[in-house]
C-alpha positions as semicolon CSV with decimal commas, in nm:
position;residue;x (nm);y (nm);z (nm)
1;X;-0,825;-4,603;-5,890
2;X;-1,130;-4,439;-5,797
3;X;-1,027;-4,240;-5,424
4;X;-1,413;-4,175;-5,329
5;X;-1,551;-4,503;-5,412
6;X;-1,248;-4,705;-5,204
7;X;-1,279;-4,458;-4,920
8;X;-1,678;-4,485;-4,902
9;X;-1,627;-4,848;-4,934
10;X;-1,755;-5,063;-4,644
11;X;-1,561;-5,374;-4,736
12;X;-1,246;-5,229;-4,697
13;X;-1,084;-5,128;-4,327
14;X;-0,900;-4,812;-4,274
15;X;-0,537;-4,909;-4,290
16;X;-0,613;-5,147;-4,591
17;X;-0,728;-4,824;-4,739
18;X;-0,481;-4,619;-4,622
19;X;-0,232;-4,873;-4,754
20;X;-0,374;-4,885;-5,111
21;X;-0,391;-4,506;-5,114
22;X;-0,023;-4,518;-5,037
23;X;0,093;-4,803;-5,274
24;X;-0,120;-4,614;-5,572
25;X;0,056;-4,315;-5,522
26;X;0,402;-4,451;-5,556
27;X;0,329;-4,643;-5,858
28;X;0,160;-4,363;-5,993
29;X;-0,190;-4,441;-6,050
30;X;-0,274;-4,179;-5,867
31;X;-0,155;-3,807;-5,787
32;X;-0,090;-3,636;-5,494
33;X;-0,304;-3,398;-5,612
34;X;-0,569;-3,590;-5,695
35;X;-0,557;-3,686;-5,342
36;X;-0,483;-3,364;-5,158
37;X;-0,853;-3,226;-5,441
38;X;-1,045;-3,520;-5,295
39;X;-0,976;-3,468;-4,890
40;X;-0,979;-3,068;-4,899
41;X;-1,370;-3,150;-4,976
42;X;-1,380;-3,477;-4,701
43;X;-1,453;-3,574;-4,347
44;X;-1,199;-3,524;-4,108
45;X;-1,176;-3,960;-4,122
46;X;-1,173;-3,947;-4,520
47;X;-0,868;-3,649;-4,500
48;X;-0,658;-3,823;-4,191
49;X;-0,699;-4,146;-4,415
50;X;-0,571;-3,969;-4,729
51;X;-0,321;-3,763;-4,555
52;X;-0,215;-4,066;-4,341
53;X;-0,204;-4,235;-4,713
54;X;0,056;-3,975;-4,828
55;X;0,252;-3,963;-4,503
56;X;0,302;-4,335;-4,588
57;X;0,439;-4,229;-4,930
58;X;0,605;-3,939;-4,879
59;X;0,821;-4,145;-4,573
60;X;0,946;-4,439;-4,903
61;X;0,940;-4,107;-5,171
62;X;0,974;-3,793;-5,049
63;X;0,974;-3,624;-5,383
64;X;0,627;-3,696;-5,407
65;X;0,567;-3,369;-5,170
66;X;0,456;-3,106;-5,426
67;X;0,430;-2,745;-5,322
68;X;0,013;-2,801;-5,297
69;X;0,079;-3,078;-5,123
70;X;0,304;-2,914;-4,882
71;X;0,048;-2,593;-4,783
72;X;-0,204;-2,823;-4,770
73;X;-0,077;-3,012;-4,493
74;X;0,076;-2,702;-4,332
75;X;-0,276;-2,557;-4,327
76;X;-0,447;-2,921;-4,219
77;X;-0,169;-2,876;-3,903
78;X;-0,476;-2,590;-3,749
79;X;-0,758;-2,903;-3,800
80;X;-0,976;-2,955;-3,497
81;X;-0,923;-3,357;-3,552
82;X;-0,610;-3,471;-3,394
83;X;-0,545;-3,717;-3,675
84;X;-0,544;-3,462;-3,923
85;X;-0,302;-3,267;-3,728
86;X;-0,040;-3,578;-3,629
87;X;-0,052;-3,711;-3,985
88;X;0,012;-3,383;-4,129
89;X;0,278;-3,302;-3,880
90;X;0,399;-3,657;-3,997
91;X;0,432;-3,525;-4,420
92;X;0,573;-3,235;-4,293
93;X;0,873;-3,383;-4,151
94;X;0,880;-3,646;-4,426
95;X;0,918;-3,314;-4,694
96;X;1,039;-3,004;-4,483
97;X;1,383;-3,064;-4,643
98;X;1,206;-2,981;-5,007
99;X;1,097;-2,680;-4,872
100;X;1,370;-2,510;-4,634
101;X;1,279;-2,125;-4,749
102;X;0,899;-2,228;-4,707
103;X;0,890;-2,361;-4,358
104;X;0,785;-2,009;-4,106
105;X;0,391;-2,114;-4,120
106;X;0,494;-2,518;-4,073
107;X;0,701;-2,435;-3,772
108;X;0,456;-2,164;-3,615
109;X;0,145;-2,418;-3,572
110;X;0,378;-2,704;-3,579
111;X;0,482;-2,491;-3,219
112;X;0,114;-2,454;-3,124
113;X;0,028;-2,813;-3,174
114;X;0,383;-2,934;-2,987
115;X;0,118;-2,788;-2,625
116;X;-0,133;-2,989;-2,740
117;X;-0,329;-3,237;-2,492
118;X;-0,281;-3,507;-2,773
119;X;0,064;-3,718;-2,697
120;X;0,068;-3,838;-3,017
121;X;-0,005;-3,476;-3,142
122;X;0,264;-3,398;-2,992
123;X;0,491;-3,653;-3,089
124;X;0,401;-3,591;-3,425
125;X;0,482;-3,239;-3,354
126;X;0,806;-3,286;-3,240
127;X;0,913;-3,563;-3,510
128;X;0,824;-3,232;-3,763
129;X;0,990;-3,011;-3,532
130;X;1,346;-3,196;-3,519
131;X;1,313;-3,258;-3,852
132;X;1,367;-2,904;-3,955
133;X;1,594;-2,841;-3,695
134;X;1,837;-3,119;-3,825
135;X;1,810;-2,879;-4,182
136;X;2,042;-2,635;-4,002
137;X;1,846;-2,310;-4,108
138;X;1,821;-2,009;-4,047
139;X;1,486;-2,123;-3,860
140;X;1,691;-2,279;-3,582
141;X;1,789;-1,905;-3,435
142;X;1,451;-1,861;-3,311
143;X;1,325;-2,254;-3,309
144;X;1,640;-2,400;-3,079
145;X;1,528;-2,182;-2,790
146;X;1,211;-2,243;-2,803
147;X;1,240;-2,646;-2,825
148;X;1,452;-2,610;-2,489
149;X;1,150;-2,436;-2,345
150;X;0,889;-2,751;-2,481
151;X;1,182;-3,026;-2,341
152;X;1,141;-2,827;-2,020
153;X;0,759;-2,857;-1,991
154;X;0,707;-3,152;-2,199
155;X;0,597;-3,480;-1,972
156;X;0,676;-3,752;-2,205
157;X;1,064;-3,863;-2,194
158;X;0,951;-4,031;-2,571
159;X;0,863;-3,710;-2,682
160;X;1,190;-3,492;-2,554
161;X;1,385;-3,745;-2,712
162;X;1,314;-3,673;-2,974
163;X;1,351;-3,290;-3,017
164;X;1,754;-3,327;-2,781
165;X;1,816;-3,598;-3,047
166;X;1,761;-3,371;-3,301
167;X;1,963;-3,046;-3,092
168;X;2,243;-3,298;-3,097
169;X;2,231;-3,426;-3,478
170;X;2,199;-3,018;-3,566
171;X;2,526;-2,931;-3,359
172;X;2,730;-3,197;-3,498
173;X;2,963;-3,077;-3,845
């Protein structure tokens, strides 16, 4: 599969890309890394398509998140496009449990992003966020207190759901 031509394609729509990115990766017609090369170079629509394409993946095969892939996506969390930033957020917490000793930079502008005006910035943000805490790292000293600061300014009942969910899965033995 060509990645450029489908994404520049005009008779295709967004998810149906997005979904053929996805289903090409798990079959293994095409790499991760052939689709992290192409959207480092993209658009921010062409990169939240093919990072929305691997979030898809990475959620039915996790093992698909190579180390590359991983930084990339930590680094796309400090995009100016929201997408970028919610779909990355999205891998993260799909993979963070491939990469427990890896996670400081992840968690730092996964933080950042969890103020964000975005809700579903945010959300992503927080899905990422409880996530790791769930891992039961070291990570969690400094990360538990300040998740009770976010529940305690966060608006959206959705949202702080989701990070006492994951406080409560982390205590449990």
């Amino acid at each position: 599969m060509e990645i450029a031509a489908l994404l520049k394609s005009k008779d295709i729509k967004s998810k149906e890309k997005v979904s053929l990115l996805a289903r090409a990766l798990l079959s293994n017609e095409i790499t991760p890394d052939a689709l992290i090369d192409h959207a480092a170079t993209a658009k921010d629509t062409e990169k939240a398509d093919c990072i929305e394409a691997i979030e898809l993946a990475s959620k039915a095969n996790p093992h698909i998140g190579s180390e590359k892939l991983f930084h990339f996506v930590v680094d796309s969390l400090s995009c100016k496009a929201a997408r970028v930033k919610w779909e990355s957020a999205k891998v993260i917490g799909n993979i963070a449990h491939l990469y427990p000793k890896k996670l400081d930079k992840a968690i730092v502008s996964l933080l950042i992003n969890s103020e964000d005006k975005g809700t579903v910035v945010r959300w992503s943000a927080a899905y990422a966020l409880g996530e790791i805490i769930k891992l039961r790292t070291l990570n969690n000293k400094e990360l538990l207190p300040a998740v009770e600061s976010i529940v305690k300014r966060e608006e959206k009942n959705s949202i702080r759901k989701i990070y006492l969910d994951a406080v409560k899965e982390a205590s449990k033995f």
